[in-house]
N, C-alpha and C positions, 0 to 999 in steps of 0.2 A: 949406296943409293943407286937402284935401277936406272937409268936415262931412258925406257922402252916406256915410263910411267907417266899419265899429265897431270897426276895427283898420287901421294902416297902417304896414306895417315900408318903412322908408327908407334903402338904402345897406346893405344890413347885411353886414359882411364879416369870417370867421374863418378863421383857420390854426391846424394844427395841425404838428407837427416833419414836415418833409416833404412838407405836402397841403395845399393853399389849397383851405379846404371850403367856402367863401361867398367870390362875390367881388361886392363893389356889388350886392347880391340886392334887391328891390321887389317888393313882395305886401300886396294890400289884400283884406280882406275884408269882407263887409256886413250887417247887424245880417238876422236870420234867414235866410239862405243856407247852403247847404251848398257850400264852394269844394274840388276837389277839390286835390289838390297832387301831381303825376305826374312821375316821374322815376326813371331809372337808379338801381340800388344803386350807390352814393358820388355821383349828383350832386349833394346835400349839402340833399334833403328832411328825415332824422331830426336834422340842424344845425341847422337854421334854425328849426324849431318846437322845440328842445332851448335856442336865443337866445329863444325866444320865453315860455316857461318857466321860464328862471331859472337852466339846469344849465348853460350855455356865457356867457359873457361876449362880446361882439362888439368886435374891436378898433375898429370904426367903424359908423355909420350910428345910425337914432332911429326909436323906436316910439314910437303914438301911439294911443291907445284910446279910444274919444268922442271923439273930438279934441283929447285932452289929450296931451303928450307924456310918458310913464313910464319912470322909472328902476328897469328890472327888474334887480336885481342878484342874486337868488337867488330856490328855488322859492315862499317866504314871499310876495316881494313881487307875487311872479307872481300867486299865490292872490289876494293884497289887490287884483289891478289886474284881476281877476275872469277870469284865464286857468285851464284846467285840463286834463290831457293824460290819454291813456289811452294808453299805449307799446307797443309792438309785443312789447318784451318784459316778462314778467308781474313787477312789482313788489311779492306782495303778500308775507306774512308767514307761511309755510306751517305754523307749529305754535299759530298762533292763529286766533280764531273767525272766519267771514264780520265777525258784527257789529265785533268788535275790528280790520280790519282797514278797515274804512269810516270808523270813527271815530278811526283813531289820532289819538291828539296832540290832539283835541279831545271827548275822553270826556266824556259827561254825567256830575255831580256835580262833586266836589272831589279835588284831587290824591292826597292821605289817604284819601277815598272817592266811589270811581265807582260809579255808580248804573247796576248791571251790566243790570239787566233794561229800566232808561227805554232803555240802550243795545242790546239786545238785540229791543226793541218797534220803536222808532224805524227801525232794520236793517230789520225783518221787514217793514213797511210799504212801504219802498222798495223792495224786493225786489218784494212784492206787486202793487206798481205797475205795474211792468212785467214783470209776469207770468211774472218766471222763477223755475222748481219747484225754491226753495234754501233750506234752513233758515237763518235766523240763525245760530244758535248752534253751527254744523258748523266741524267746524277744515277751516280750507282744502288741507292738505292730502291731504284726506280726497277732495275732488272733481279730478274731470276737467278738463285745461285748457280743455275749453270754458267750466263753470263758472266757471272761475275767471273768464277776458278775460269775462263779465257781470259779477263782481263788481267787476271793476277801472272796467269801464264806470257802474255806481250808482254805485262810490265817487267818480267824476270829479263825475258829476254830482249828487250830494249837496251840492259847496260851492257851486251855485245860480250856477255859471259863466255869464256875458256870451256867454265865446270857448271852446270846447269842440274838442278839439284830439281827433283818433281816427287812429291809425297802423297799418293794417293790423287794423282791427276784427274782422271775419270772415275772418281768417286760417284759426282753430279751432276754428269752432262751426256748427253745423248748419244748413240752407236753413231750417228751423222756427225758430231761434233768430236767424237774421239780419230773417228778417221781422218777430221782435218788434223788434231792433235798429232796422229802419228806421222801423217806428212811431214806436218812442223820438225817432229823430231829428226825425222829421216833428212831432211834439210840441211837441219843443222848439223847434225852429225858429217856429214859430207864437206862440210866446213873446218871440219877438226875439233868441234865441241862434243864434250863428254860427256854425258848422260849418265846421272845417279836416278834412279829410277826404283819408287819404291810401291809397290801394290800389293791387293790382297789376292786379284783377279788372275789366277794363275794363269786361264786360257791367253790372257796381253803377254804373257812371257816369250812364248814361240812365236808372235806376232813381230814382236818389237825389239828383243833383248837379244845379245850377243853373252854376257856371263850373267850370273848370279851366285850373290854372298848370302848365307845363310847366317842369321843371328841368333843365338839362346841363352838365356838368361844374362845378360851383357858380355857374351864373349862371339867369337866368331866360329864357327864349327864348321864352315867347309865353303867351298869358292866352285864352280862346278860353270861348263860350259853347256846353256842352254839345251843345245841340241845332242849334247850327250848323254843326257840325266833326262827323268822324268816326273813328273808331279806325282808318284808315290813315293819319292826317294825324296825329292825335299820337303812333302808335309810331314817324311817320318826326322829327316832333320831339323825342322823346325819344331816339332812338339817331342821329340823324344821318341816317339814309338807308331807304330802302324795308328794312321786312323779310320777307323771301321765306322761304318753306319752314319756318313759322312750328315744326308739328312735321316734325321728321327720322325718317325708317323706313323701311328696306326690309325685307321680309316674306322671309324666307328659309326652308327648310325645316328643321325644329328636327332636332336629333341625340336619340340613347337620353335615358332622363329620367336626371337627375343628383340628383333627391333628391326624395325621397316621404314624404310626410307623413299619420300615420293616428292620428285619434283625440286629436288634440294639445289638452291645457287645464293650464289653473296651477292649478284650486281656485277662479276669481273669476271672471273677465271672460271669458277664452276655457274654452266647455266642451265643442267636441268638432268640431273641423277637420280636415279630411282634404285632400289637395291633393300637386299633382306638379309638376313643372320639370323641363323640358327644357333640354338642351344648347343654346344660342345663340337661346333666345327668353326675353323679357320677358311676366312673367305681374303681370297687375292685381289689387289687392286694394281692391275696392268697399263703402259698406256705411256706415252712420248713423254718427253720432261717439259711442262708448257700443260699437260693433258687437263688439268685442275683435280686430279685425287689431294692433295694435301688442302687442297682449298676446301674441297667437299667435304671432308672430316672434320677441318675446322667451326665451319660453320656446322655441322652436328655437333660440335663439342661448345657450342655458345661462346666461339673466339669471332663472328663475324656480326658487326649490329645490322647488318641489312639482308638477314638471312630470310630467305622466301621457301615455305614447301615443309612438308607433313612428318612426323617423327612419332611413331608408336614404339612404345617399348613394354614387353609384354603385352600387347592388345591394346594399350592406353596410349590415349595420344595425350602426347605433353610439350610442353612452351618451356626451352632451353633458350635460356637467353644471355647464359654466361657457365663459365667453368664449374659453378659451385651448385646449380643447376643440375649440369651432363655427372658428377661425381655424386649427389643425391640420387637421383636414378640409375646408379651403377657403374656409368661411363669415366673409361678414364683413357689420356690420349699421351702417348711419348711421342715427343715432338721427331722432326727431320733433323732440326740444329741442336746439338747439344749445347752449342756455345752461344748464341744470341738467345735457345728460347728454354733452352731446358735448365743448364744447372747455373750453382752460384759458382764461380772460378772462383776465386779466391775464401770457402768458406769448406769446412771439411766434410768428409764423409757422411759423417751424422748428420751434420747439418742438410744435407742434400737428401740423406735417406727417409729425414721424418718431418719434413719441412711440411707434409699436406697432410700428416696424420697430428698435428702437435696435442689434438685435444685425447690422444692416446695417451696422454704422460704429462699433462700441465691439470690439475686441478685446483682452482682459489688462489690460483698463480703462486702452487709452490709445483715441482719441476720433480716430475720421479725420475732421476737421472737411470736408476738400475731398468726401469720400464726403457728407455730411452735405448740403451745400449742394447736391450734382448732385442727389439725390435731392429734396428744398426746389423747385430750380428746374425739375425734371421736371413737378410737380404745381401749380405755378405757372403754368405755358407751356401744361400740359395743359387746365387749366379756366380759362385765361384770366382770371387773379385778380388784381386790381386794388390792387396794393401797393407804396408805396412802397421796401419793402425785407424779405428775409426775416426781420428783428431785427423788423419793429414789432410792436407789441405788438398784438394780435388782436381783444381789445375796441376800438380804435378804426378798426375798419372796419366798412365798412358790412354791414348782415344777409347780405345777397346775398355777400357777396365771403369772408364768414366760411362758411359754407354749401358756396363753395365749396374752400375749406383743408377742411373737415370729408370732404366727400367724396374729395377727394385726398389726405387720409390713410388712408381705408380700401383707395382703390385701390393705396396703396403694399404695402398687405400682398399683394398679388400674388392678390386670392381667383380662386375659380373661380365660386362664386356670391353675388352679392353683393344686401342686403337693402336697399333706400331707403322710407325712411317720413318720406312729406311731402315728397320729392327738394325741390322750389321754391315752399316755402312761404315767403311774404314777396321772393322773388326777381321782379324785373324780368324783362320781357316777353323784352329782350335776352337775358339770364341763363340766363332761360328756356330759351329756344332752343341756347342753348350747354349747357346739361346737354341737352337731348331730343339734342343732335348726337354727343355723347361716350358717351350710353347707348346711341345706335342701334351707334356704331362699335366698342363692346365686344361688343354682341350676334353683330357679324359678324366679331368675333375669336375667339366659341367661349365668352365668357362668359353667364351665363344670370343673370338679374337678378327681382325679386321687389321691384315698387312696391306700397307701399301712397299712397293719394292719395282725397283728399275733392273733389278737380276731377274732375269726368266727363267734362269733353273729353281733359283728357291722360289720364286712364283708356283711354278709348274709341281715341285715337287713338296711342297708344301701345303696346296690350298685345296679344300675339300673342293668350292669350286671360285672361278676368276672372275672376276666383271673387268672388261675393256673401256679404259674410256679415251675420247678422241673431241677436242676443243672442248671440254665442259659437259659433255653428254656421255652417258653411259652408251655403247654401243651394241656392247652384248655380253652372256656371260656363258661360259665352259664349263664341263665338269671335270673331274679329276683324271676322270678313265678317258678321254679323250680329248683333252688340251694339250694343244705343242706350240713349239716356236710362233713356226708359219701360221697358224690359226690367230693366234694371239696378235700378229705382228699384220694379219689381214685387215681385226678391225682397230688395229693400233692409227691406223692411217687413213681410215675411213675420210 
């Protein structure tokens, strides 16, 4: 055992019914570095820091922290061996206070009485620290998921963690809010806490990161020092071979517009969009996180009762006033959250895949199961989804591969335009590429598509043309042949 190590997982190997998700894995990390940890959705990154943790039990291998070896057997022990995670997906407690949700399970005062305000002071401090604009005492779910993954990140780092574990940190929060992030990190790190850092966002590597461990198929395939390697070297270690044609698009000439939008707000977030789509092109929704694109789609797709302002679709104006509305006229929406609005956790593949087409295979309430599975295996084959069988249960795959069941369920509904907000949020570079190949190839089947996206390249290099918005107002919109950063980022802040 190294002493140069502040952490070293040895051997670590887990399965799951059908999926060898760690196989003999080795990853050491070093007392204030920031190590990044890269890899494919399902090469068994959120496993091995989930063993690392406390949530997964490891049939084999030995963790060693200071150089001691620990018997991590649950999240308790994890905490006691000074490990702490901040998860890609948001764990907090939506109907209680920021500060209630930092301090659970370890509230100042006595069980009989917690001492609401030393707990509510102590929150606001932390908060303070790193300078993000959050009250204490705000029930969480009152704030924005950007909000929130900061508070998940204080609460990590409030138990005065050694090993600080971050899985898709700036997944959801603003270029302003990641720079406080990186501060934080730089902070701490100067302190002697270790940084497991895990992203899809290659460009945060050279920003932030000191090494990175490459993942493939649950093994390790190489350890490489930042500034020596470069991102063709490890997208070709992470998928196995060069990736070319990183985004897919041909630019084809759009057809009549197929739905016009005037005036569109719910009362809150979105209060006055206006915007069109054409027949067979892909239109960009740009703009700060706060901006109300997700709000604006919503209420098009009849998720908002107090939606104001005009919707034509094909020339026809129509009264959407609910989901089953916006999918009658064509409309279908993949949400932002997989996990609160898109799938069932705990229900399989199938179930997920044909849960909004059921009247494709229930007749007189008898169940054409072989109807059932052609349809399963279409959107399987389609999006290239990474599963051991259409039965497994859908929370035990990886973000990426769930992400992809979400979006081939909506394309089961046959739309004609279809909404994506955050399409490959959390998804690998591979992933990646395979949604931009399957969006370009609906566009040039006549489908016309409507991203919302906090990436400005796959904005930029994706969308026939951008609309900006900035407080709820559309600002302005770009074309493909002359939209960039700076443009986009002028009336970002309008």
């Amino acid at each position: 055992m190294s002493e140069q190590y502040l952490l070293e997982m040895k051997g670590i190997s887990k399965s799951f019914p059908g999926v060898k998700a760690l196989q003999n894995v080795d990853f050491q990390l070093k007392a204030g570095e920031v190590h990044a940890l890269l890899g494919e959705n399902g090469a068994g990154k959120s496993t091995l820091i989930k063993v690392l943790g406390g949530i997964y039990h490891a049939e084999e291998g030995e963790i060693f922290i200071e150089g001691k070896k620990e018997q991590i057997d649950g999240v308790v022990a994890a905490r006691s061996a000074g490990v702490s995670i901040v998860h890609q997906e948001l764990v907090l407690v939506p109907y209680m206070t920021v500060a209630e949700n930092i301090f659970l399970g370890r509230e100042p005062g006595t069980k009989m009485n917690v001492n609401r305000q030393k707990m509510i002071d102590d929150a606001q401090k932390l908060l303070d620290t790193y300078e993000m604009n959050i009250q204490a005492d705000t029930l969480v779910e009152r704030l924005t998921i950007a909000q929130q993954q900061m508070v998940e990140i204080v609460k990590a780092i409030s138990f005065h963690a050694k090993i600080l574990v971050m899985d898709e940190p700036t997944s959801s929060i603003s270029d302003k809010e990641v720079g406080f992030l990186f501060e934080t990190i730089r902070a701490l790190t100067k302190q002697g806490v270790g940084i497991i850092y895990i992203s899809h966002k290659m460009s945060e590597l050279q920003e932030i990161c000191d090494r990175v461990t490459v993942m493939r198929d649950g093994m390790t395939v190489g350890t490489r020092v930042v500034k020596e390697t470069s991102n063709d070297e490890l997208v070709a270690l992470m998928v196995g071979r060069e990736l070319t044609n990183y985004y897919t698009r041909d630019y084809l000439e759009p057809g009549e517009v197929v739905l016009k939008c005037e005036h569109i707000s719910d009362g809150k977030m979105a209060k006055d969009a206006s915007f069109e789509l054409r027949k067979g092109e892909i239109i960009g929704f740009a703009g700060l996180v706060g901006a109300g694109r997700s709000e604006t789609m919503k209420a098009v797709f009849g998720l908002t009762p107090n939606m104001k302002g005009d919707v034509y679709v094909n020339g026809q104006k129509v009264n959407i006033k609910s989901p089953i509305d916006a999918l009658k006229y064509g409309i279908a929406l993949v949400p932002e959250s997989r996990k609160s609005e898109g799938l069932y956790q705990v229900q399989s593949v199938k179930f997920n895949t044909t849960i909004e087409v059921l009247g494709q295979f229930i007749r007189n309430l008898q169940v054409d199961h072989k109807k059932e599975e052609e349809i399963t295996q279409k959107y399987i084959d389609m999006m290239a989804t990474k599963t051991p069988s259409q039965e497994q249960i859908i929370g035990n795959l990886s973000g990426g591969n769930q992400q992809k069941v979400m979006i081939g369920r909506w394309l089961a509904t046959d739309p004609k335009i279809l909404i994506l907000d955050e399409p490959t949020r959390g998804v690998d570079v591979g992933a990646k590429a395979e949604i931009y190949a399957i969006m370009n190839e609906l566009v040039k089947q006549g489908m016309s598509i409507i991203m919302i996206s906090s990436e400005l390249p796959e904005i930029i290099n994706m969308s026939d043309r951008v609309y900006v918005m900035y407080d709820g107002r559309v600002t302005g919109c770009l074309d493909h042949e002359t939209v960039t950063q700076e443009r986009i980022m002028q009336l970002a802040v309008r």
